[in-house]
PyMOL CGO cylinders between C-alpha atoms (Angstrom):
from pymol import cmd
from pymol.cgo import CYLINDER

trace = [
    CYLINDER, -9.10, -7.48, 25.60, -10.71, -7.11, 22.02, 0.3, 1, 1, 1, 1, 1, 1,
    CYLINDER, -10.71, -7.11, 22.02, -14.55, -7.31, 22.25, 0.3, 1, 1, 1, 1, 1, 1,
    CYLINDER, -14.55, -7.31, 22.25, -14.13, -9.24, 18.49, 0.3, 1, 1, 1, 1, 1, 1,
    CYLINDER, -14.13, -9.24, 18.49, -11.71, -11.33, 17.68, 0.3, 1, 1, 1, 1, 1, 1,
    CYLINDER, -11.71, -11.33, 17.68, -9.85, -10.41, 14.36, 0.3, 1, 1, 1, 1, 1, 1,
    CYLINDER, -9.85, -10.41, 14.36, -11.21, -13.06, 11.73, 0.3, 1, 1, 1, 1, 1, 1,
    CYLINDER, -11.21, -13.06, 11.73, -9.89, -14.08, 8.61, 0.3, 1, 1, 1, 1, 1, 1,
    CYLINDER, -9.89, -14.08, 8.61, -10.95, -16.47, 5.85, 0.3, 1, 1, 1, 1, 1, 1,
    CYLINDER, -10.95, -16.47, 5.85, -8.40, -18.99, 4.67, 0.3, 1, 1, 1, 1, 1, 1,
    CYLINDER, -8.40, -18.99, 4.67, -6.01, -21.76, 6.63, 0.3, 1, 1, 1, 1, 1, 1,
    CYLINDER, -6.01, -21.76, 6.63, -2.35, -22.15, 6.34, 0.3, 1, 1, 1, 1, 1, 1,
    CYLINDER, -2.35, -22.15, 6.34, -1.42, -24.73, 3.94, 0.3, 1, 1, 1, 1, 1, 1,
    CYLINDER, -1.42, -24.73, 3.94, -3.03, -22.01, 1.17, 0.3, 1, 1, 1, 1, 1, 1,
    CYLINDER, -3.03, -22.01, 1.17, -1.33, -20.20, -1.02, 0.3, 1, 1, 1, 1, 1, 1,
    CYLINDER, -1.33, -20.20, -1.02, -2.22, -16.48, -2.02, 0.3, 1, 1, 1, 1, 1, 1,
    CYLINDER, -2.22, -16.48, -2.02, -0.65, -13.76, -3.84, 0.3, 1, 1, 1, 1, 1, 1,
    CYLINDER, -0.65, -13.76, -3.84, -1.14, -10.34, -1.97, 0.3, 1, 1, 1, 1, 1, 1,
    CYLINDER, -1.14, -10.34, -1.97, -2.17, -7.30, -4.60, 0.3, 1, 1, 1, 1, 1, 1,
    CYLINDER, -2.17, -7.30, -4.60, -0.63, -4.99, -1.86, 0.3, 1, 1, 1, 1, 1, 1,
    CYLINDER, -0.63, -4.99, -1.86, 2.34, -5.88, -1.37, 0.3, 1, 1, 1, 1, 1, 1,
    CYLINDER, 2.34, -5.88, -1.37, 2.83, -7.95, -4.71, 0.3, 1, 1, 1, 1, 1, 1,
    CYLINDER, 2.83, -7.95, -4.71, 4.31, -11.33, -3.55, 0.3, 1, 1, 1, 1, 1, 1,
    CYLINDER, 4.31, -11.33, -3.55, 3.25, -14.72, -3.04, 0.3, 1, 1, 1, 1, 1, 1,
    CYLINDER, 3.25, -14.72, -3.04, 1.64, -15.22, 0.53, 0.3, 1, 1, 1, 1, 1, 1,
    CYLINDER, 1.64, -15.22, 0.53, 1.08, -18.72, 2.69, 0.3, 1, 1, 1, 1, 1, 1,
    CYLINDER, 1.08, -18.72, 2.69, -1.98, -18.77, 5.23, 0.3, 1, 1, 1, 1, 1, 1,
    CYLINDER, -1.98, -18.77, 5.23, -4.38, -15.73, 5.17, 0.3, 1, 1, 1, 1, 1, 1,
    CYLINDER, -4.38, -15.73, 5.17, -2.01, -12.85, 6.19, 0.3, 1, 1, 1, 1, 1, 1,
    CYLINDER, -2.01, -12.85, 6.19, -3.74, -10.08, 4.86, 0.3, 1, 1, 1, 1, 1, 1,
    CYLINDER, -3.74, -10.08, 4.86, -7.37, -8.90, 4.08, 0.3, 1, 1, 1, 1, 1, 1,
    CYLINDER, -7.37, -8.90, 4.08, -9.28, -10.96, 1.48, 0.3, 1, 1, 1, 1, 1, 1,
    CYLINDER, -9.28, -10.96, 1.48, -9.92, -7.64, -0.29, 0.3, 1, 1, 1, 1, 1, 1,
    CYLINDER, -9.92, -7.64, -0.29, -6.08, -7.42, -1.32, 0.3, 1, 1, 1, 1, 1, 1,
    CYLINDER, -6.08, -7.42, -1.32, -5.27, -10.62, -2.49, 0.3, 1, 1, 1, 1, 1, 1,
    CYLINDER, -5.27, -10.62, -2.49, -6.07, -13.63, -4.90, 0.3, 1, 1, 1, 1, 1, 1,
    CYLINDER, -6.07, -13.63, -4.90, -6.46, -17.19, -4.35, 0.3, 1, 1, 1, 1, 1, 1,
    CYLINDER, -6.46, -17.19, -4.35, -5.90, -19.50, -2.17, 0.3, 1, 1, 1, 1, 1, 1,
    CYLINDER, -5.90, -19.50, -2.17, -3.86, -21.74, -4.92, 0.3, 1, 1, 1, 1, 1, 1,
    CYLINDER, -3.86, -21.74, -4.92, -2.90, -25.10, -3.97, 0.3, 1, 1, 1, 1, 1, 1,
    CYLINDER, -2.90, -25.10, -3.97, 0.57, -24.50, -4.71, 0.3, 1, 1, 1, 1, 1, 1,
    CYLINDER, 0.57, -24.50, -4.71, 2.98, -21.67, -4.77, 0.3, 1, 1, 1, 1, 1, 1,
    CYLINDER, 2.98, -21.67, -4.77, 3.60, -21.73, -8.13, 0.3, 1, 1, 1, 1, 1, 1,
    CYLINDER, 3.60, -21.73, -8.13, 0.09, -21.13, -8.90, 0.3, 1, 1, 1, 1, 1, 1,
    CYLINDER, 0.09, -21.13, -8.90, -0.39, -18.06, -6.71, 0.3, 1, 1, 1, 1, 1, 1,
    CYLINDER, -0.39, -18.06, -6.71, 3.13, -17.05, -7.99, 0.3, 1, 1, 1, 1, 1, 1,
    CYLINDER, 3.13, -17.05, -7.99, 1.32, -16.45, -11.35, 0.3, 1, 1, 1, 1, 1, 1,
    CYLINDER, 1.32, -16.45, -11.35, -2.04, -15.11, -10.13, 0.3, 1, 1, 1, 1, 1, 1,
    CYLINDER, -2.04, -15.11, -10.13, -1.41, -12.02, -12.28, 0.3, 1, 1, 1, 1, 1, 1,
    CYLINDER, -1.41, -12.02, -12.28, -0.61, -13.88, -15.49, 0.3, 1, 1, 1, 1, 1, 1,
    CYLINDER, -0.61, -13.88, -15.49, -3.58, -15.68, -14.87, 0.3, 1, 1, 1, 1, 1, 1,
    CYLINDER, -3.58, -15.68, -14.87, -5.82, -12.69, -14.26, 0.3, 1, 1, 1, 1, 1, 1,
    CYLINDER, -5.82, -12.69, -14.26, -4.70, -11.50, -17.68, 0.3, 1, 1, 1, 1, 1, 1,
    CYLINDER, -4.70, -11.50, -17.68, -5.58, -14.25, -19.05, 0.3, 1, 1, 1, 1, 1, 1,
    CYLINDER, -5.58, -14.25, -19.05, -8.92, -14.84, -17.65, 0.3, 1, 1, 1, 1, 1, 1,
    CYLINDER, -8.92, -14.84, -17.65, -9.56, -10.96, -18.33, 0.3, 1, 1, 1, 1, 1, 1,
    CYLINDER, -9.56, -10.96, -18.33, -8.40, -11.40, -22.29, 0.3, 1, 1, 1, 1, 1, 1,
    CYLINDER, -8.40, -11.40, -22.29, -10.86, -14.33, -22.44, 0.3, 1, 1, 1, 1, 1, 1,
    CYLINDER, -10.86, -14.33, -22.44, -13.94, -12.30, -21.25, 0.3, 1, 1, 1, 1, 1, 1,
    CYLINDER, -13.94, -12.30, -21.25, -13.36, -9.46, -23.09, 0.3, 1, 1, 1, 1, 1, 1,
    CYLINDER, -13.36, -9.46, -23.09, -13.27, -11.21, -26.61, 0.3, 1, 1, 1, 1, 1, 1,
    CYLINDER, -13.27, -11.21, -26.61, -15.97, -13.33, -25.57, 0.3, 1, 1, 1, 1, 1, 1,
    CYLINDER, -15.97, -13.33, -25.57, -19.36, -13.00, -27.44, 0.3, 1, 1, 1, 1, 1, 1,
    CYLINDER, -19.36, -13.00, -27.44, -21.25, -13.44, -24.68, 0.3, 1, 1, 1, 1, 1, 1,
    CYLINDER, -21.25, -13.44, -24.68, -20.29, -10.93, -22.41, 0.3, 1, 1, 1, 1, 1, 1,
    CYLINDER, -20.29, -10.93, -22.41, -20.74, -8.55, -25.02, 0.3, 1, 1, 1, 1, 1, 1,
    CYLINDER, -20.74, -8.55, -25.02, -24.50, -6.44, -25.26, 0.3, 1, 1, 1, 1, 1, 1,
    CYLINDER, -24.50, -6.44, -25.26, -23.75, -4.29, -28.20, 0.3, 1, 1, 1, 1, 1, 1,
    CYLINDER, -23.75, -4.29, -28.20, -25.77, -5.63, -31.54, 0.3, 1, 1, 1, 1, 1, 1,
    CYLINDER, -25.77, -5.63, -31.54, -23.74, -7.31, -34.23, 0.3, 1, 1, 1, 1, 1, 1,
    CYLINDER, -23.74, -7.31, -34.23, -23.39, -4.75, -37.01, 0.3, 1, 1, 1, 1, 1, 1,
    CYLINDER, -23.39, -4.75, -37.01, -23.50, -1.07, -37.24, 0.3, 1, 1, 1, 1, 1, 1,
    CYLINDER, -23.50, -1.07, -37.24, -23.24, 0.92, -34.29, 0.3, 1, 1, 1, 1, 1, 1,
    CYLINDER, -23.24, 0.92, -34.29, -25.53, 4.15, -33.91, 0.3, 1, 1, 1, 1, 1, 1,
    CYLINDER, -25.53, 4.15, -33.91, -23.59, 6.82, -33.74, 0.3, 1, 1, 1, 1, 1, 1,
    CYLINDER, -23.59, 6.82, -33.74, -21.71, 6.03, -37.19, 0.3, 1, 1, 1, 1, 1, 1,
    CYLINDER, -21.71, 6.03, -37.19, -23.94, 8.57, -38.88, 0.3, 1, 1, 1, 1, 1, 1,
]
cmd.load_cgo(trace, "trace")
């Protein structure tokens, strides 16, 4: 008998996609480290990536996220 009890975050009825083995899980199969979500539907985990990409395009044009000074930068010279 296991000391611990193996303990995972989520409850079936959730929806995640699984980065390891790239496909669309329900209930908290595996680690939280390796997947995304939980979705309330299987078509939303089913585009977790799509989504990512999106989310990741937004950031990186945002203004916001950016430190860099507007104009110039140093090492043109």
């Amino acid at each position: 008998m296991a000391l611990f009890k193996k303990r995972t975050a989520g409850k079936p009825g959730e929806w995640y996609y699984c980065l390891e083995h790239k496909k669309v899980e329900e209930g908290p199969d595996c680690p939280g480290k390796d997947r995304f979500g939980p979705y309330a539907s299987r078509q939303e985990a089913q585009h977790a990536m799509d989504t990512a990409r999106e989310r990741n395009l937004q950031w990186e044009n945002d203004p916001r996220w950016h430190d860099a000074p507007a104009g110039p930068a140093a090492d043109d010279d």
